[in-house]
C-alpha positions in Angstrom: 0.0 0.0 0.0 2.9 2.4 1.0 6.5 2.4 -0.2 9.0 2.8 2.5 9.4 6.1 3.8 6.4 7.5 1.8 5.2 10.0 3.9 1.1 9.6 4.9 -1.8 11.3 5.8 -3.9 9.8 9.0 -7.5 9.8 9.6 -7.9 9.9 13.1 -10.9 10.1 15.5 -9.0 9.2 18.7 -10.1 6.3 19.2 -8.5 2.7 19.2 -8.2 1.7 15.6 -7.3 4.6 14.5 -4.4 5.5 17.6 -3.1 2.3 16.8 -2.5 3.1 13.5 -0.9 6.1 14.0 1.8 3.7 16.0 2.0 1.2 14.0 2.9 3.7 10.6 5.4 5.4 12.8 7.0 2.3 13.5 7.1 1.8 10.1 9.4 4.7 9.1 6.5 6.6 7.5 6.4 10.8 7.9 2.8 11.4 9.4 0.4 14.1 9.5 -2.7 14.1 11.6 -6.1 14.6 10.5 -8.8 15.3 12.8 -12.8 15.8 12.0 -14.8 17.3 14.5 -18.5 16.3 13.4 -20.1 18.6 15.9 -22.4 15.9 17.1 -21.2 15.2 20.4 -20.9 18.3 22.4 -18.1 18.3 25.1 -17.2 15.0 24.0 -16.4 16.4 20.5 -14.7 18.5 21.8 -12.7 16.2 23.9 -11.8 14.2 21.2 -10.0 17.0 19.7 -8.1 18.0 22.6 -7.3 14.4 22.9 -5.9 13.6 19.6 -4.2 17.4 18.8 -2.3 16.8 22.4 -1.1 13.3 21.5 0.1 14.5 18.0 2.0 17.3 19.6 3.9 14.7 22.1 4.5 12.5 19.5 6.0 15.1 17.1 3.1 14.3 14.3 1.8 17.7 12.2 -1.8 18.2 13.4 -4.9 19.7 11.3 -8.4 19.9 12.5 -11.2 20.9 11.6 -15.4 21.4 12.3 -18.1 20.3 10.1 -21.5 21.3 10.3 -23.2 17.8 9.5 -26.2 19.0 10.8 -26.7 21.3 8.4 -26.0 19.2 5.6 -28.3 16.2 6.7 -31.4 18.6 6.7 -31.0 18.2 3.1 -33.6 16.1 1.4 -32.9 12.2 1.7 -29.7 12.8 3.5 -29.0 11.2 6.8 -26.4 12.1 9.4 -24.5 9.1 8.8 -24.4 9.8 4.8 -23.7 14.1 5.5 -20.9 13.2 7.6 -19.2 10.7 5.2 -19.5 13.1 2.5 -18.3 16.1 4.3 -15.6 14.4 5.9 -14.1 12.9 2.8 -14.4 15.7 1.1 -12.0 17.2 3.5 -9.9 14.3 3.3 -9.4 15.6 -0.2 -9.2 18.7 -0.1 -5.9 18.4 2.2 -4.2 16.2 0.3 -4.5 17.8 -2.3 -3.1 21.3 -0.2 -0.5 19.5 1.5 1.1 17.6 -1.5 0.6 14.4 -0.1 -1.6 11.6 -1.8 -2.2 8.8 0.5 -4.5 8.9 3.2 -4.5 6.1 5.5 -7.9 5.2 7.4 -7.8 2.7 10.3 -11.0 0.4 8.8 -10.4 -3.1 9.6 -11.7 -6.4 9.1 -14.6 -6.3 11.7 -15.3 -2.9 9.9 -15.0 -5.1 6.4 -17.4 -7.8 7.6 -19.6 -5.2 9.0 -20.4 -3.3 5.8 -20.4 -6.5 4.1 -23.7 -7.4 6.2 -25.1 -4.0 5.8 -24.5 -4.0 2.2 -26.5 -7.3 1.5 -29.0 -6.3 4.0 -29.5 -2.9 2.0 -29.8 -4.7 -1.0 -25.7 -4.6 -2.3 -25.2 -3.9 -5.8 -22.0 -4.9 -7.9 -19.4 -2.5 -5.8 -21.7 -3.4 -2.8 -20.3 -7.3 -2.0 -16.8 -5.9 -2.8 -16.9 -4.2 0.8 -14.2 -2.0 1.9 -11.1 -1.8 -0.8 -7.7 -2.0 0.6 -7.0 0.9 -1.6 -9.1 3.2 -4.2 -7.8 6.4 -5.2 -5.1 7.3 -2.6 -7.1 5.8 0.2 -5.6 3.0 2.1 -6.3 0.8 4.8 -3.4 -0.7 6.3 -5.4 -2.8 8.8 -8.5 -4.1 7.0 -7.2 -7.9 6.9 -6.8 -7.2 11.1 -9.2 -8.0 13.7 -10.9 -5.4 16.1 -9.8 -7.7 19.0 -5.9 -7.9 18.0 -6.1 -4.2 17.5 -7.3 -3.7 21.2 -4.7 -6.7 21.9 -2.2 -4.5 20.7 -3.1 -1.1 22.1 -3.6 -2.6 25.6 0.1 -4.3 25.4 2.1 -1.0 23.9 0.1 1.0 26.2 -1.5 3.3 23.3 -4.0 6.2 24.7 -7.4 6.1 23.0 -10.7 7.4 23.9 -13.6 5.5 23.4 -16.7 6.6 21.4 -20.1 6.0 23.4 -21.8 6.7 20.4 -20.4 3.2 18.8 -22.6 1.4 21.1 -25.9 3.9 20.1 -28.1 1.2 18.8 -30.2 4.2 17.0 -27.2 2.9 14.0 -28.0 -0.3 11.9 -24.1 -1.1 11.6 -24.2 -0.8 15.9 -26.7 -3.6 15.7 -25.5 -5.4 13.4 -21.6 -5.5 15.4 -23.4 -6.1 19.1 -26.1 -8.0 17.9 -26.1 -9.8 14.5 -22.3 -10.9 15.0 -22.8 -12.4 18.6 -25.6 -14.3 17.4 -23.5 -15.4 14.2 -20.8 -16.5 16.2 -23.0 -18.3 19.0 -25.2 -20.0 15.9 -21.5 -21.2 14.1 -18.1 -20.4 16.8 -15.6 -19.0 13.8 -18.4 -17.0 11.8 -16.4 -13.9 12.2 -13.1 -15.7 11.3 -15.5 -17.1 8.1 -16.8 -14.1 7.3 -13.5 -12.4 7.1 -12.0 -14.6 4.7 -15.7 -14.2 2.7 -14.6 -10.7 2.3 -11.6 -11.1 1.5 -12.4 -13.7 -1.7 -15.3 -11.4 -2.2 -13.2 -8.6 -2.9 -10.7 -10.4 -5.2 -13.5 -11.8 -7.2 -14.9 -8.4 -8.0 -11.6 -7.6 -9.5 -11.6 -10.7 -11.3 -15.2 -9.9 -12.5 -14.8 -6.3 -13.2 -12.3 -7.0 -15.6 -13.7 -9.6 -17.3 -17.0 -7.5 -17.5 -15.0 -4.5 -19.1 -13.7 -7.2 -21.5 -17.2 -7.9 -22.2 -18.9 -4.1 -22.6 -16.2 -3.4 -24.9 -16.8 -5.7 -27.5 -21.1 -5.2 -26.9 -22.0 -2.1 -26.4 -22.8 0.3 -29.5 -22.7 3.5 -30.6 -26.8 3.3 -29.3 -26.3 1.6 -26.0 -26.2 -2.1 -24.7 -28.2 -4.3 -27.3 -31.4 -6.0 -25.9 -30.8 -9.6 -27.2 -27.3 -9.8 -25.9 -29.2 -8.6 -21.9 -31.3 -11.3 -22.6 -29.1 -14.5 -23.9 -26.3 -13.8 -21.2 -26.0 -16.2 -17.9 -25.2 -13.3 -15.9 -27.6 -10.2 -16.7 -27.7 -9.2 -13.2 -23.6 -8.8 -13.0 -23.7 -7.0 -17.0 -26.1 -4.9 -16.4 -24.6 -3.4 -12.8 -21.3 -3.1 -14.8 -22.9 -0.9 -17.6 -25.0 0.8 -15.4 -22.1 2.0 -12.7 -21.5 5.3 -13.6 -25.4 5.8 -12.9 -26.6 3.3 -10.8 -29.9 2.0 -10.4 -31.0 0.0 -7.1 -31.1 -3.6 -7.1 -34.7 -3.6 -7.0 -35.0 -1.7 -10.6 -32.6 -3.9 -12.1 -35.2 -6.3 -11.4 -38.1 -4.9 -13.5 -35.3 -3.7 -16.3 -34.8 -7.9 -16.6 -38.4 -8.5 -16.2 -39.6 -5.6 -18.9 -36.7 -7.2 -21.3 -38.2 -10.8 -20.7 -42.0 -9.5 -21.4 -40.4 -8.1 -24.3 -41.4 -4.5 -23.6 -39.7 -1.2 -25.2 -40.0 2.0 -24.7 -39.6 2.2 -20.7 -38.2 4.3 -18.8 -35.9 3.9 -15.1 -35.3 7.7 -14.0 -32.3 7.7 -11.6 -30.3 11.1 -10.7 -29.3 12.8 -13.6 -31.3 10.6 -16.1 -32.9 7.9 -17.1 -31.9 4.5 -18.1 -34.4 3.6 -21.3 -35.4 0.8 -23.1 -35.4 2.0 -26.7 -36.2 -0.1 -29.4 -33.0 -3.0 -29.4 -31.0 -1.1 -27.5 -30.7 0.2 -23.3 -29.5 3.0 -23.4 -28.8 6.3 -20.7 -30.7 9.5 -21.7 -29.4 12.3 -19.8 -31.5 14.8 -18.2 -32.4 17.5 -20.6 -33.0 21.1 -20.3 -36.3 22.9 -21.8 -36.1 23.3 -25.6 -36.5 27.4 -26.1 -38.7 28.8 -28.7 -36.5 31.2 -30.7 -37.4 33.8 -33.5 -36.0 34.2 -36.8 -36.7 37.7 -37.8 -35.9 39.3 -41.5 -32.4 40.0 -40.2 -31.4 36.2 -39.7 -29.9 37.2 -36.4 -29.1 34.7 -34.0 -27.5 34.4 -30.6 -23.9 32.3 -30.6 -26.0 29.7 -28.5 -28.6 29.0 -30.9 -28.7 25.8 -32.3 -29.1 26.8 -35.8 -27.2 29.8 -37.7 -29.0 31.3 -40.8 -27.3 33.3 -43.5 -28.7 35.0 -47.1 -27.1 33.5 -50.0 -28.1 33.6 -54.2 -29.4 30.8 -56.1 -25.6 30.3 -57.8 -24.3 29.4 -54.4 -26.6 26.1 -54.5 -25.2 22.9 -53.6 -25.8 20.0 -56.1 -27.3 18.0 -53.4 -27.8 19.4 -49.6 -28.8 17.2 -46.2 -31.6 17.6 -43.5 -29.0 19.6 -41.5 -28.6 22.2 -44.0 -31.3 23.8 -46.0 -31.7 26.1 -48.3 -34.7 27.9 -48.2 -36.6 30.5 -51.1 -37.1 33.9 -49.3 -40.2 34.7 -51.0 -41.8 31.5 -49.8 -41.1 32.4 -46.2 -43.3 34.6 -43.6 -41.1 35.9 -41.1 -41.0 35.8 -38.0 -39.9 32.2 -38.8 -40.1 29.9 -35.4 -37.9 27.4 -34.0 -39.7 25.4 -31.5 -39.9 22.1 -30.1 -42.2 19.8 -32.0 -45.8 18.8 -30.1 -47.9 16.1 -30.6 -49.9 16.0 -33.6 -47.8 18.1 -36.2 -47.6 17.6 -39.7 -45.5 18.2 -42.6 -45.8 17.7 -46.0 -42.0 16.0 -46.9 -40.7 17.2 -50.0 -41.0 14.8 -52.8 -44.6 14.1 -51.2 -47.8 14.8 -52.3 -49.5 14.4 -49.0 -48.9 15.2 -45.3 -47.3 12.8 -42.1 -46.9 13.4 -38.6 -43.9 14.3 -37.5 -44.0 11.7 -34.7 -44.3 9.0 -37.7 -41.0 10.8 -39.9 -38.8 10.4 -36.7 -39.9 7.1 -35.6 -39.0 6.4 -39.7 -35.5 7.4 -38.8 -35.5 5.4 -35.9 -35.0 8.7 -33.9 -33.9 7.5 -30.4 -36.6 8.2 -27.8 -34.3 10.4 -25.6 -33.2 12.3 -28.4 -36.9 12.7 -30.1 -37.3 15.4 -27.2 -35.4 17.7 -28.4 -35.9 17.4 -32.0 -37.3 21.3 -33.2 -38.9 22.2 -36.4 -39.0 25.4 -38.3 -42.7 26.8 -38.7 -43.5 29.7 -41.0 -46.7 31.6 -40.2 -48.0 28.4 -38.7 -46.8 26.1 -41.6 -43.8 23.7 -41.0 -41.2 24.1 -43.2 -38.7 21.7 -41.7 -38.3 18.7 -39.5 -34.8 20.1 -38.5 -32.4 17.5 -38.8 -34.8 15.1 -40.8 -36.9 16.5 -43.7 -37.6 19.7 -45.5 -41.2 20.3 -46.6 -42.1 20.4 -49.9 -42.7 24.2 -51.4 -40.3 26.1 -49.6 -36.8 24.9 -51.2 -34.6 27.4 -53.3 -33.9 26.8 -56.7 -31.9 28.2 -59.6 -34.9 30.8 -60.1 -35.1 32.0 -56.7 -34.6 35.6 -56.0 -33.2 35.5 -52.6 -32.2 32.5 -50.6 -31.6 31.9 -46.8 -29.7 28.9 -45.9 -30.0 27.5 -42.3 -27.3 25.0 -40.8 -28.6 22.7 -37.9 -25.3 23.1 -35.5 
């Protein structure tokens, strides 16, 4: 985890893990600086806890920083608990002093009681891909020296070397699930099956390595099957492990385990077209393909006056031109339009439900829900599709098709050409 003499940067609440750490790194040969969170949660005893640790640093010789976060604050936020606020708030921290002081390694004092423990509360929770991988030994500059060591050779040690600590009442409150689950669910573990805790750690242990084993394997995989449009339907449904592909595909916007379960089961009724919102998004059944369909923001209505002025964040850009600058042939992201045939305002809006064109080539006129789903227009991008409307006529699906009566040809007078950015 650490090369000799690297110097490190030390979590440290005060109490026993993290004391005996401390020691133990010193012993080591590693250069150590102290870092203390103060959640504010605790009063005197907060405050305690940062005498305690700031006055054993200075004996010691270690640097010291501190500092007080307000968790409460942060977990009056919507769906944010105190647990979650101070995680968050403390890592961030975390970060934001290593990346001051130089130094990229921080070591925290989670061990294998701590790894068994999160283990539990993951598959109680409902654990995910990441979630039966527990606790890494390391993940992006964070290390934990002692997470193959028991809590009981870590008070073993601290009691023999004579290391000051100060104990936490609050790791006894049984308000916390993982509280319960160490004083309760483990005794009983260990009184069903003596060695259960001894079992359990090794579980985590081959747990961990055989989500490093998978995750590569399952980048193998998404590289050779996903497209340009997403993961393809068919190969969800003819894999033997959907569960494990999907999580993999899905980790940079995780859905809960539970959702994964009616993504398989909407895939095995053979059902397309719905949609799993998650933060940021949605994950979408579209046609063959799952695929993520970011949030989007409102599509503006936006004027084209006789000027052909636009704003540098429009998404088209208009332009006068002659009938000799026409093009032999010209696409549905750049048409050329005759003036005369045009009432301005012109308006660029988002299409609704139940607009027509008339294509050109056409004699007749077609939705322009039917000339996207035509060119198999994915559903996340059909929102944002606009079309050009002149004095309540479309002139153009923009991006897809021109109507018919409104191009420029050699004996137009005046042309305006409009490029879809």
């Amino acid at each position: 985890m650490l090369e000799p003499g690297q110097p490190v940067l030390v979590a440290v609440s005060g109490g026993v893990d993290s004391m005996v750490l401390l020691h133990v790194l010193q012993r080591l040969g590693h250069p150590i600086t102290v870092l203390h969170v103060d959640h504010g949660l605790r009063g005197a005893e907060s405050d305690a806890d940062r005498s305690f640790v700031e006055e054993q640093a200075r004996r010691c010789g270690w640097p010291c920083q501190s500092v007080r976060l307000d968790v409460r604050a942060e977990a009056a936020k919507p769906g944010v608990s105190i647990q979650m606020a101070a995680r968050e708030l403390r890592y961030a921290w975390f970060r934001e002093r290593m990346n001051a002081l130089g130094v990229p390694v921080l070591a925290t004092a989670h061990h294998r009681d701590d790894a068994i423990e999160t283990l539990l509360l993951n598959m109680l929770r409902g654990a995910g891909r990441q979630g039966f991988m527990g606790l890494p030994p390391t993940r992006n500059g964070i290390v934990r020296p002692l997470i193959e060591v028991s809590r009981q050779d870590i008070e073993a040690f601290a009691r023999e070397q004579g290391i000051a600590f100060r104990d936490d009442p609050s790791n006894r409150d049984p308000a916390y699930l993982r509280n319960r689950v160490r004083h309760e669910l483990l005794p009983l573990l260990e009184a069903l099956h003596p060695g259960a805790r001894q079992s359990l750690g090794r579980a985590t242990v081959m747990l961990r390595e055989l989500g490093g084993l998978t995750d590569r394997a399952l980048t193998r995989e998404l590289e050779l099957r996903v497209k340009p449009l997403g993961l393809p339907l068919s190969d969800i449904r003819e894999s033997d492990h959907p569960h494990a592909l999907l999580a993999a595909f899905m980790q940079d916007h995780p859905l809960h385990p539970d959702r994964v379960e009616q993504v398989l089961d909407s895939l095995e009724a053979g059902g397309s077209g719905r949609c799993f919102p998650v933060e940021g998004g949605a994950w979408l059944l579209d046609r063959e393909h799952l695929r993520w369909m970011p949030e989007r923001r409102p599509v503006a209505t936006i004027e084209l006056g006789k000027d052909l002025e636009l704003s540098p964040e429009a998404p088209v850009e208009a332009r006068r031109m002659t009938s000799g600058d026409l093009p032999a042939h010209f696409g549905p992201d750049d048409v050329w339009l005759d003036e005369d045939r045009l009432a301005f305002p012109l308006v660029l809006r988002p299409w609704r439900s139940g607009d027509r064109i008339r294509p050109l080539g056409m004699t007749g006129s077609r939705l322009v829900s039917d000339v996207l789903t035509d060119a198999k227009v994915p559903l996340d991008v059909k929102a944002s599709v606009r079309v050009l409307e002149s004095r309540g006529t479309l002139v153009w699906v923009c991006g897809y098709r021109l109507a018919e009566g409104f191009q420029a040809d050699a004996g137009s007078r005046s042309v305006v050409r409009i490029v879809l950015r």
